[in-house]
N, C-alpha and C positions, 0 to 999 in steps of 0.2 A: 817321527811317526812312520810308521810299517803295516803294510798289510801280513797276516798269516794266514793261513789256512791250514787247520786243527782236521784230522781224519782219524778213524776209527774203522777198527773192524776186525773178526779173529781173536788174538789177544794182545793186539796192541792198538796205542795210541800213538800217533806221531804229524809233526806237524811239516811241513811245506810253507815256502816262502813263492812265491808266485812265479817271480823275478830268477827263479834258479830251476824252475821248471820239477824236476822229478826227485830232484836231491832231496833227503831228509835234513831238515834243519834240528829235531829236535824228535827223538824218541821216547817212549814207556811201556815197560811191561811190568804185570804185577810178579812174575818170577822170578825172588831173586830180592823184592825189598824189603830190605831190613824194616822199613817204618810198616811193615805191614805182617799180618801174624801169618805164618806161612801155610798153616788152615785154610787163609781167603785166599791164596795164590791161585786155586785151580776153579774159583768163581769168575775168573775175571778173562776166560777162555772165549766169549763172544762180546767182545766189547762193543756197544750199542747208541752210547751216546756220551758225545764231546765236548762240554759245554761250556766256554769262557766265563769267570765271575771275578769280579772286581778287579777290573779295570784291566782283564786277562793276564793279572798274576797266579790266578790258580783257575785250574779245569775241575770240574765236575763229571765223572764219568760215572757211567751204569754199562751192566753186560747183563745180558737173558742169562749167564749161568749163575746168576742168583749172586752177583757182586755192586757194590756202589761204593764211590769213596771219594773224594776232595786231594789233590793232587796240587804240589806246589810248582809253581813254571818254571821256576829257576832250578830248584834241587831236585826235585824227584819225588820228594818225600810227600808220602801220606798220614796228611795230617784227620783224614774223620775214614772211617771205615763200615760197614754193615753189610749183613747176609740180609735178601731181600729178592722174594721169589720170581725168577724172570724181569727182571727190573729192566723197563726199556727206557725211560727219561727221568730226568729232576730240573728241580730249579733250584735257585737260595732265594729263600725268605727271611723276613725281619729279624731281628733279637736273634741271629746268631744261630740259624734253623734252615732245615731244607725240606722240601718235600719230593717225593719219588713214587713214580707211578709204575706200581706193580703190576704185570698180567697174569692171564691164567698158568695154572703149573697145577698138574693133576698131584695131587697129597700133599698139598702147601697152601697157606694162606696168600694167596696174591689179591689176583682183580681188587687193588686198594687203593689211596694213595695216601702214604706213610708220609707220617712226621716227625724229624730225629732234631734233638740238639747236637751242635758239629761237635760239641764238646764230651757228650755222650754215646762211644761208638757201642751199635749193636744195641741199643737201649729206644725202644719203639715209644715215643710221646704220645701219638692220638694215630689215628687211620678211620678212612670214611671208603664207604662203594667206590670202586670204580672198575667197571666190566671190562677186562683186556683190557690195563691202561697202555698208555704210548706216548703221553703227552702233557704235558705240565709247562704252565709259563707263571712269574710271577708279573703282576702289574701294579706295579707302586702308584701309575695315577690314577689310578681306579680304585685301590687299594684290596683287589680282588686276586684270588689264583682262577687260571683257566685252565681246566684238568680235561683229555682226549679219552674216551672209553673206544670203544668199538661202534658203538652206534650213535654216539651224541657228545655232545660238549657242555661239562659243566661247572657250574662258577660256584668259587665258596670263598664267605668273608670269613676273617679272622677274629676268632671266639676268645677271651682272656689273655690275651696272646704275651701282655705282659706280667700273666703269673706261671706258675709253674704245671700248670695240667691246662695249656691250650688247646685248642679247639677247630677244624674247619666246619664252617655253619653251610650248608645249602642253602645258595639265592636261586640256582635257574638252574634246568637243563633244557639245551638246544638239540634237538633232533638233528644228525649231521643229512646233506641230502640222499646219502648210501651207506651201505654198511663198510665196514674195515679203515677206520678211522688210523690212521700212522701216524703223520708228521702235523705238530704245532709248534709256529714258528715267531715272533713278535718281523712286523717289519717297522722299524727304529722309525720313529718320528710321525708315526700313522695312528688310524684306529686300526688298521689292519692286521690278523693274523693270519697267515700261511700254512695251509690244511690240505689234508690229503686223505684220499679214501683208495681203496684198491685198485678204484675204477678211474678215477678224476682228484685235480687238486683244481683248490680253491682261494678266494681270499674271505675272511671272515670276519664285519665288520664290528669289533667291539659295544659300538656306541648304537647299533638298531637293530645287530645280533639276525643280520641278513649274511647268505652266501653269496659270492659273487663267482662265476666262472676266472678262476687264473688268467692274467690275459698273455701268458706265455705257455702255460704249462697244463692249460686245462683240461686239454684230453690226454696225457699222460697217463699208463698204469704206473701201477705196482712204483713209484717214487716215496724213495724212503727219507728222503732228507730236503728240505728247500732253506735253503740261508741268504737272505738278504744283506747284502755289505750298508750298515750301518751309514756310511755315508757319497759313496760311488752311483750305490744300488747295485750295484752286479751280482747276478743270481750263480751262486756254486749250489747244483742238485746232485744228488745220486740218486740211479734208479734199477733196483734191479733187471737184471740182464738173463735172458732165456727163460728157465724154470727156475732161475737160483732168488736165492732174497739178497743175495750180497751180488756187488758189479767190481769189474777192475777198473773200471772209468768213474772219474768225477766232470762232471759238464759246465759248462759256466755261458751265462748269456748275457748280453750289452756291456763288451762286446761275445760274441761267441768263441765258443772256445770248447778243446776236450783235452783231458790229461788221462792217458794211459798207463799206467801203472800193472803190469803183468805180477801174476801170483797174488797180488791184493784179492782182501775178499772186504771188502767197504761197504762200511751200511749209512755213517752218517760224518756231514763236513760242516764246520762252521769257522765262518770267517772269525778273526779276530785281530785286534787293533793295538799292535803295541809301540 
């Protein structure tokens, strides 16, 4: 077993092994893959989010230029693909499905969060509101998704899910404590999820659907990513830096730490366990 650490930002993905400090252990870019139609190559120009799925053999990525796809760890290869307006997160859901949380994009459908089968790329299953999305987690002991708008957080059970025209049903919306909702993050083994607004991040307690101030990072702006290590706990954030949305540093705390990385333009890191 190995830690990694999965970065994004610009147009590529690539990962970091901790232990080797700035080296690239492992690179992506959509320009150039054959398993990908070369239509979607110039979608995948701000890559936005990084996401380890099953048992981090394959990543899930999203980019604001309107790309999302499933990514194999070993090969390269893209095995699910779609155009998806400003897409800034996903997760994987049940029966072989993911959902992806669209934001605004002036003359496009976004503010959604879409549901595709992996098996059908480019082929839209159901979509429900979501204003500026940014955030999507799935939670199999709840048996709920928790979807990030702009101004609130909100939960939807799985309607039909084992027939062929599924469903997200609205159970709640939580009013977030400010506007500019970014990052939702699960922290492994909690009720807790990991939230961010422009102003402050938080923790967010699934099971009484309370905020709690971060107890590291709560007056933080503008952080665009909080990843809790699964079993260490060590926090890898990034946050933008000056006026920009993207930073050339990824931060990491207990223990502290920063990795500088020049000409990177990084919006989001997530540990991963292989």
């Amino acid at each position: 077993m190995g830690d990694e650490l999965i970065l994004c930002g610009r147009d590529e993905v690539f990962i970091l092994d901790p232990a080797q400090g700035a080296q690239k252990v492992w690179t992506w870019r959509a320009s150039g893959q054959t398993s990908l139609p070369e239509g979607m190559w110039s979608k995948f120009g701000s890559v936005d989010e990084c996401k380890p799925v099953r048992d981090g053999k394959q990543i899930l990525i999203t980019s604001s230029g309107s790309g999302v796809a499933l990514i194999d760890r070993e090969t390269g290869t893209v095995g699910f693909y779609a155009t998806v307006p400003n897409a800034h997160s996903v997760d994987l859901l049940p029966n072989n499905r993911i959902a992806v949380a669209a934001s605004h994009q002036e003359g496009a459908s976004g503010d959604r969060l879409i549901v595709y089968n992996l098996d059908q790329p480019e082929t839209e299953v159901h979509s429900v509101a979501l204003p500026r999305g940014h955030g999507v987690v799935w939670d199999e002991a709840r048996g709920v998704v928790w979807a990030l708008s702009n101004e609130d957080i909100r939960v939807f059970e799985l309607g039909k899910w084992d027939s062929e025209t599924p469903s997200l049903k609205h159970q709640a919306t939580i009013a977030l404590p400010e506007g500019g909702g970014h990052e939702l993050s699960p922290v492994v083994g909690t009720s807790l999820l990991a939230v961010s607004t422009s102003l402050r991040c938080y923790f967010f307690d699934r099971d009484n659907h309370t905020f709690l101030p971060h107890p590291d990072l709560a007056n933080e702006k503008h952080v665009k990513c909080i990843s809790h290590h699964p079993t260490t706990g060590r926090i890898a954030y990034v946050q933008g830096e000056g006026e920009n949305w993207w930073a050339e540093r990824a931060h990491f705390l207990h223990p502290d730490g920063v990795l500088h990385l020049p000409g990177e333009r990084l919006y989001k890191a997530r540990w991963n366990i292989v």
